[in-house]
N, C-alpha and C positions, 0 to 999 in steps of 0.2 A: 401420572403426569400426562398429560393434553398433547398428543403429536404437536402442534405447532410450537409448542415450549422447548419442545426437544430438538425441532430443527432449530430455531433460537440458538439453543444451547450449543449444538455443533458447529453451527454458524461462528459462533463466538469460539468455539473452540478451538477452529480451524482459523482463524483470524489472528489471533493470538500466535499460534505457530506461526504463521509463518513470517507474523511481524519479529517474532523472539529469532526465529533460526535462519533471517534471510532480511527481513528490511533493517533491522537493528544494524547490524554490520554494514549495509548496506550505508546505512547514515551514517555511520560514524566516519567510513572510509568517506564519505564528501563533507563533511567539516574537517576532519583531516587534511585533507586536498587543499578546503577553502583557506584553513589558516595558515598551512606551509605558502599559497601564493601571499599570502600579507606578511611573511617572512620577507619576501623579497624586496627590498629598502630602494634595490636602483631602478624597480618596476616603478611607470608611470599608473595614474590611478585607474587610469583605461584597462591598463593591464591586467593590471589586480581583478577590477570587477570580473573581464573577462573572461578570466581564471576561472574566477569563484562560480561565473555561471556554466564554463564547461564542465567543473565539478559536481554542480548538481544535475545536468542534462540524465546522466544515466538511472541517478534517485528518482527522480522526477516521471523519467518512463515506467519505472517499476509501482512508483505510487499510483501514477495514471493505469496501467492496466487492473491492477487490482481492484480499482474504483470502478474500472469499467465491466469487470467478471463478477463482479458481486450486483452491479446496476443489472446485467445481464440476467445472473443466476435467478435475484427478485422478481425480475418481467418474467422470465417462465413460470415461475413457484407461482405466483400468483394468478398466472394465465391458464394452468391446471386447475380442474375441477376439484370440490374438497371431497373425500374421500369418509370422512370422520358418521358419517350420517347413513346407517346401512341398512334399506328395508327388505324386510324379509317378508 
C-alpha cells in the first residue's frame, strides 16, 4: 500500500471517530435544543430563531475547528518534502 493511501486512510479514520464519538452527540444535543425552543407556543418568532441559533453557536464552533485542524494538518503534509523516493 502507497504511504499516501495510508495517511488517507487514517485521515479518514480519525475523522470518522471523532464525528461518531463527539460531533454526533454534539448534533443531536442542538436540534434537541432547537426544537424544545419551537415547543415554546408563547415565544414570539424572534425568540424562537434566537433560541435556535444560540443552540447551534457551540456545534458550529466544534465544526469550524475541525475544518480548521484539518485545513491546517493539509498545508503542513503537503508543505513537507516526499519522502517515498530514496537514493542510494
Amino acid at each position: 500500500m502507497e504511504a499516501q493511501e495510508k495517511v488517507q486512510r487514517s485521515i479518514r479514520a480519525f475523522i470518522t471517530t471523532v464525528d461518531k464519538r463527539f460531533l454526533r452527540s454534539m448534533d443531536r444535543e442542538m436540534h434537541l435544543c432547537a426544537a424544545e425552543a419551537c415547543n415554546d407556543l408563547d415565544a414570539s418568532t424572534e425568540r424562537v430563531r434566537a433560541e435556535m441559533e444560540r443552540c447551534q453557536q457551540k456545534n458550529a464552533r466544534a465544526h469550524n475547528y475541525m475544518q480548521s485542524e484539518m485545513q491546517r494538518f493539509q498545508v503542513r503534509k503537503e508543505g513537507r518534502p516526499s519522502h517515498t523516493t530514496h537514493k542510494r
